[in-house]
C-alpha positions in Angstrom: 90.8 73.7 -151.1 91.2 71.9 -154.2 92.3 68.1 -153.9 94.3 67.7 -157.0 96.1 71.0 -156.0 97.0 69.6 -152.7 97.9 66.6 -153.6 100.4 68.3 -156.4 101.7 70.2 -153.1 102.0 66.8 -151.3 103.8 65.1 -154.1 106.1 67.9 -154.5 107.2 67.8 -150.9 107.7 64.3 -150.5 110.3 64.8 -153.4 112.2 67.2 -151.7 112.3 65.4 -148.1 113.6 62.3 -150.6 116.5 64.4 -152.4 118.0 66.0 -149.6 119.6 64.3 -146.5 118.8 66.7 -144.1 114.7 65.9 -143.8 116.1 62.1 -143.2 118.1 63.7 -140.3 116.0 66.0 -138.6 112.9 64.1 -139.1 113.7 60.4 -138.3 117.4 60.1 -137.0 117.3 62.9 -134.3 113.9 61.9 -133.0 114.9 58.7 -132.4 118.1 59.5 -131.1 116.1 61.6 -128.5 113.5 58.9 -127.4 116.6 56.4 -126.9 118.9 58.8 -125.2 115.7 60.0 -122.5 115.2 56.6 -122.1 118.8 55.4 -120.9 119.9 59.4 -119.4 118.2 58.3 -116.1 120.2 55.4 -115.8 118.2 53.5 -112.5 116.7 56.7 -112.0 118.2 58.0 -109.1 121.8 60.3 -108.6 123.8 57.8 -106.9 127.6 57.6 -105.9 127.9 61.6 -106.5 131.6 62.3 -105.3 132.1 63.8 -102.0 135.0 64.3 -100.0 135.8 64.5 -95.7 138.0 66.8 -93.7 138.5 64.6 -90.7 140.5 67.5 -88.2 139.8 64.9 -85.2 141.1 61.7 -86.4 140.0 59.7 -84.0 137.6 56.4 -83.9 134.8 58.3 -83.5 135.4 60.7 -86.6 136.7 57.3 -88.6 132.8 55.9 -87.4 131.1 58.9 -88.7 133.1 58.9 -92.3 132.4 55.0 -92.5 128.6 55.6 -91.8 129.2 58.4 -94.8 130.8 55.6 -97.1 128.0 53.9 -96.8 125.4 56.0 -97.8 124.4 55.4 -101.7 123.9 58.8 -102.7 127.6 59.1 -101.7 131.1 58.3 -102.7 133.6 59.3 -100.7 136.4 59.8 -103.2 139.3 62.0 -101.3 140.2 62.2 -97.7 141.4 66.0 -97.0 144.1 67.6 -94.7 142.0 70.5 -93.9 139.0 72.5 -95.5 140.9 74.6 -97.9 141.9 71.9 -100.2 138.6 70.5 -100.2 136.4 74.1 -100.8 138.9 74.2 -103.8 137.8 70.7 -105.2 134.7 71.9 -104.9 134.7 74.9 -106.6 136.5 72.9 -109.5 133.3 70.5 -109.2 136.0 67.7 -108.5 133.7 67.2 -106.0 130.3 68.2 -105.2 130.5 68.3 -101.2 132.7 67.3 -98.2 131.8 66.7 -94.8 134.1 68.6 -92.1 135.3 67.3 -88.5 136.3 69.1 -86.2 140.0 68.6 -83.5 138.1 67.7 -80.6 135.1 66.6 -81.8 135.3 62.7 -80.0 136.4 64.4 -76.5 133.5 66.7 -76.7 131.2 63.6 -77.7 132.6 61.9 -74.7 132.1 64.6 -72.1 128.6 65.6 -73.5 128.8 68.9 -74.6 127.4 70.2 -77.9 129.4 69.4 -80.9 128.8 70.2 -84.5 129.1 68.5 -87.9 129.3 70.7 -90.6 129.0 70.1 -94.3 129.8 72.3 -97.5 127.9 71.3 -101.1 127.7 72.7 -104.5 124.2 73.9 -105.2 125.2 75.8 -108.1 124.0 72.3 -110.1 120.2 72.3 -108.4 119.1 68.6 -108.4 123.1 67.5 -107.2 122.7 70.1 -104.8 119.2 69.0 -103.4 120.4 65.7 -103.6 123.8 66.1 -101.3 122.0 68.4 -99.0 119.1 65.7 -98.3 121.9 63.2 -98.0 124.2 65.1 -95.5 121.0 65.8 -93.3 119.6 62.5 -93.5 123.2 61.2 -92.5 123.3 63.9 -90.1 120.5 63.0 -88.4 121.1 59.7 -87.5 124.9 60.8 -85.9 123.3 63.1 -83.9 121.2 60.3 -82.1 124.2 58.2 -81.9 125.7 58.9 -78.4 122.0 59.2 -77.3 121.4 55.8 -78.1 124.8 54.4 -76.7 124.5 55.9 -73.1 121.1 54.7 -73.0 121.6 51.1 -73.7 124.3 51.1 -71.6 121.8 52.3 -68.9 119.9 49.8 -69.5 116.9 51.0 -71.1 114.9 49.1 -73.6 114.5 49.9 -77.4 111.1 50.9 -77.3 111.8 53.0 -74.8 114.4 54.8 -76.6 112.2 55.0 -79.3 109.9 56.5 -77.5 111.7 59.5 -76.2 113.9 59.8 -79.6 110.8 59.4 -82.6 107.9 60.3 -80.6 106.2 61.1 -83.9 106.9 58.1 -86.5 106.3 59.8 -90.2 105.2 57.8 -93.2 106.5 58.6 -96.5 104.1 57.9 -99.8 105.3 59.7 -102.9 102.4 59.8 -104.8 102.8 58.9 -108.6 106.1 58.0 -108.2 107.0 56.0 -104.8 110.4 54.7 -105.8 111.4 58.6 -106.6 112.7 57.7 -109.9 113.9 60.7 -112.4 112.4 59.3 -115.0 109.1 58.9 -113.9 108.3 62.4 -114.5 111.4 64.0 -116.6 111.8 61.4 -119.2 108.5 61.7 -121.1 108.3 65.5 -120.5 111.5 66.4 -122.0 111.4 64.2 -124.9 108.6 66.7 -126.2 110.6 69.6 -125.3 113.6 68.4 -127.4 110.8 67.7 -130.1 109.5 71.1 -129.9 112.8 72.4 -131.2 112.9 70.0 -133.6 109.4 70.8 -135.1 109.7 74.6 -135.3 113.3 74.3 -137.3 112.2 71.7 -139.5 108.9 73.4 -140.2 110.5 76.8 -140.7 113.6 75.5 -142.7 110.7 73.7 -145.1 108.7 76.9 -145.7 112.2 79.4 -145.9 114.1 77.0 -148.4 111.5 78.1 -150.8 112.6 81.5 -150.7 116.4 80.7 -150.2 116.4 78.3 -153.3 114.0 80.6 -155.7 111.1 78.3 -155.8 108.6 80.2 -154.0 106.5 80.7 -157.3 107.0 76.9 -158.2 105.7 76.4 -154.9 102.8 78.1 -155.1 101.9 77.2 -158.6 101.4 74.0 -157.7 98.8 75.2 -155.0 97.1 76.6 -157.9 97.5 80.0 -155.7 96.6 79.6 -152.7 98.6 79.9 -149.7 96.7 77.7 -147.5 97.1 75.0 -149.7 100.8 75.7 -150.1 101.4 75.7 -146.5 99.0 72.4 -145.3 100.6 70.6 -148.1 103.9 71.3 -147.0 104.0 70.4 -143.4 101.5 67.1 -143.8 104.1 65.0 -144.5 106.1 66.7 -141.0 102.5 66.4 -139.3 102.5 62.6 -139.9 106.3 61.8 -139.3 106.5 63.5 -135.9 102.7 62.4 -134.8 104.0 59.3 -135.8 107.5 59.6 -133.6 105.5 61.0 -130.4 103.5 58.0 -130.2 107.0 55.6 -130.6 108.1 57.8 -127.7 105.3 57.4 -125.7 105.3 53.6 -126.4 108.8 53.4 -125.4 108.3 55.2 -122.2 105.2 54.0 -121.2 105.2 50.5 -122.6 108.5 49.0 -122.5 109.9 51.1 -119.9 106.6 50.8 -117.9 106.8 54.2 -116.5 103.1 54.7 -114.4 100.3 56.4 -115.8 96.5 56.9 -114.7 95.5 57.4 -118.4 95.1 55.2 -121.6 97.1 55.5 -125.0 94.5 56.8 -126.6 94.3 60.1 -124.8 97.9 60.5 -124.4 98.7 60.0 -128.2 95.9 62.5 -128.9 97.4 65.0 -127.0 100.8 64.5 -128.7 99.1 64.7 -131.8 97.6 68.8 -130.9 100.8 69.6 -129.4 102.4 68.5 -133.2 100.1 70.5 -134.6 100.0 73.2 -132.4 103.7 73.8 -132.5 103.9 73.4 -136.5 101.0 76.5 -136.3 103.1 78.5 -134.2 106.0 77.8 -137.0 104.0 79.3 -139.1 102.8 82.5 -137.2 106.6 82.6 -136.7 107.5 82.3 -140.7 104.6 84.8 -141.2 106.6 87.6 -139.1 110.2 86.5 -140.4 109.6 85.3 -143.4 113.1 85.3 -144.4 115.6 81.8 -143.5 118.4 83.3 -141.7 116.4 85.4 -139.7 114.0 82.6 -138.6 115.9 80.0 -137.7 117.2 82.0 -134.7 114.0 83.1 -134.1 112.8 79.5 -133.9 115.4 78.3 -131.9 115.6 81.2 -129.1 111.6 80.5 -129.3 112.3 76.7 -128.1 114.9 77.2 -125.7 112.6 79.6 -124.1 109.5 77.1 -124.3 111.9 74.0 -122.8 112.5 76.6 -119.9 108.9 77.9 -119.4 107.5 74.4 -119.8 107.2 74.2 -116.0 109.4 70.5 -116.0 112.1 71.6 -113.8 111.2 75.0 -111.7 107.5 75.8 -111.1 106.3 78.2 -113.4 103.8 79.9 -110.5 106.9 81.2 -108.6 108.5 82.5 -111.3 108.2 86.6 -112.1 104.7 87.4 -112.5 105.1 88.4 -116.2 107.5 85.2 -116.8 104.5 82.9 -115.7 102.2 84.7 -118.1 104.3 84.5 -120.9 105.3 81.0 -120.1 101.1 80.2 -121.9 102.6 81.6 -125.1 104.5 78.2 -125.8 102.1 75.5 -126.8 105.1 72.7 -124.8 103.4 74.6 -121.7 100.2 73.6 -121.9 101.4 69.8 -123.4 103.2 69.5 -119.9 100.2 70.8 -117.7 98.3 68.4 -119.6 100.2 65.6 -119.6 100.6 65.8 -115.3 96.8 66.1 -115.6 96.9 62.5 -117.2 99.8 60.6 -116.1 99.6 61.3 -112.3 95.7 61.4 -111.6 93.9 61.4 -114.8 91.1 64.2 -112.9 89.2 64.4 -116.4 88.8 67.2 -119.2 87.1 69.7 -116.5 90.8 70.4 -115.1 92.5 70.6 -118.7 89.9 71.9 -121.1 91.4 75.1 -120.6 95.0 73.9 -122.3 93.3 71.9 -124.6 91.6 75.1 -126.0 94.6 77.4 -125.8 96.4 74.5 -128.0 93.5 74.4 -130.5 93.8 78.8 -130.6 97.7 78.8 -131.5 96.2 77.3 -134.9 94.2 80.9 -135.8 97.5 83.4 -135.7 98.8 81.7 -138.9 95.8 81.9 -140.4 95.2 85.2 -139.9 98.6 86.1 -141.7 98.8 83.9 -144.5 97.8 86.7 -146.8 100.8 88.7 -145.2 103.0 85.5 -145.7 101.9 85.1 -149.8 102.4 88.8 -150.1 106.1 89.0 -148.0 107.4 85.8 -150.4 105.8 87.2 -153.5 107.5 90.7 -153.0 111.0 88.6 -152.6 112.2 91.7 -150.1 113.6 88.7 -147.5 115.5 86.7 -150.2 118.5 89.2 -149.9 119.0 89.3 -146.0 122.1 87.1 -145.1 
């Protein structure tokens, strides 16, 4: 690779990202934007006051207990009081509200005379994390009614509270989330879907760089000034991309890690080098992508059903292994895949290269595709037989 030929490639593209608005954009605006907006998305990092609603059929003190012991559970607000379950499974399926707790006529005589009573409860799980978040709420809530009356009869028996104790937890349970003991979203969303919105961003700004050549009639230009070569064309292009977003993943993972203070078991230094491969990494498969479709309007939809795909595989929010067996395979396809496996690796344990050499190698490989079919690329742009497709 020539120097001067690369540098003349260089030089040309930092023109071009200067003259037109959109490189300014895509490369420092929505980047930014991104880091900022998963920073603050999280709020305190838990789902708090979620609307619910109450059907209280009993209205009685009992019932008006229970609904004040709901009220005062923070995952909760109780926003609407309703006449009768109909009117509240409405709200919910308008997503008015995302659950409602339902009492029963008769519930506080049966509580009284000791036979079995149930509390039922109705959420909208067609949200997941609402869903598993109302559901763990209701049952937690749930739980403690149901030892209520226990606990009322007893002490009015006389029996100590140790002894109830006794009979009602005879196995006392210890919780200690590891990595994340506060269960805070952000812990382990915020810095995982930053990259994933940055994925997008890299494959449409890396493809848009290359296709505008052919969309503006200045592939030859282009490669004249690699003296011919395509490699040097192509490195020459995306360096200036390379360095911007390298430069942006390390802001974010300052931000997160620094003045958010997120935990981690690991240093900067290996999590900035691993946001540096999975730059380059994506940027190759960009290219391997561009190689196939080498024609604009084609390749930006490739590129951006290829990303939405890769935030979805990426393993942040369903586990990948019980997905369908050909889903999980193809899920290693997307270099944000292994970024995320490696970045759990580091941030909640730091076990050492033996348990992530394997997706540090397969993020080194997605840079031999592209090479493989640059002479495919030169050829396809040469020929011009994309320039016409709308």
């Amino acid at each position: 690779m020539k120097q001067s030929a690369f540098i003349a490639v260089l030089k040309r593209e930092l023109d071009r990202m200067i003259s037109r608005r959109i490189y300014f954009a895509t490369c420092i605006v929505l980047p930014l934007f991104s880091i900022f907006f998963m920073a603050t998305i999280f709020g305190n990092g838990q789902m708090e006051n979620l609307p619910v609603g109450v059907v209280d059929g009993d209205n009685t003190a009992t019932s008006r207990q229970v609904i004040r012991m709901a009220e005062v559970v923070p995952t909760f607000h109780v926003t609407k009081h309703y006449d009768n379950e109909t009117e509240a499974r409405a709200d919910v399926q308008r997503k008015n509200i995302y659950g409602y707790l339902s009492i029963q006529p008769g519930f506080e005589a049966k509580v009284m005379d000791g036979k079995e009573v149930a509390l039922t409860y109705y959420y909208h799980y067609a949200l997941l994390s609402v869903g598993s978040e109302i559901h763990g709420a209701f049952q937690s809530l749930l739980k403690n009614i149901s030892v209520t009356p226990i606990i009322t009869r007893a002490v009015a028996l006389g029996v100590g509270e140790e002894e109830i104790e006794s009979f009602l937890l005879p196995i006392t349970t210890q919780n200690h989330p590891l990595s994340n003991p506060d269960m805070d979203y952000s812990v382990y969303l915020t810095h995982p879907f930053f990259f994933v919105f940055l994925q997008v961003l890299l494959l449409l700004v890396s493809t848009y760089a290359m296709g505008s050549e052919g969309k503006f009639g200045t592939f030859s230009e282009w490669l004249k000034a690699a003296d011919g070569n395509i490699l040097t064309a192509v490195i020459g292009k995306l360096v200036p991309y390379t360095i911007i977003f390298i430069a942006m993943s390390i802001f974010g993972n300052y931000v997160y890690f620094g003045i958010m203070d997120i935990p981690m078991d690991c240093g900067f230094w290996p999590l900035n080098l691993t946001s540096a491969l999975f730059v380059v990494s994506t940027q190759a498969l960009a290219v391997f992508l561009f190689s196939v479709f080498p024609a604009l309007s084609i390749i930006i939809s490739v590129v951006s059903m290829v990303g939405s795909l890769g935030a979805t595989l990426s393993g942040v929010t369903f586990p990948v292994p019980h997905m369908f067996t050909p889903v999980y395979y193809a899920s290693y396809l997307f270099p944000v895949r292994h970024f995320v496996e490696i970045g759990q690796t580091l941030l909640y344990g730091n076990y050492g290269y033996a348990y992530m050499w394997t997706n540090v190698a397969a993020l080194l490989l997605f840079i031999l595709p592209p090479l493989l079919l640059l002479p495919h690329l030169k050829r396809s742009l040469i020929s011009k037989k994309y320039d016409d497709i709308e």
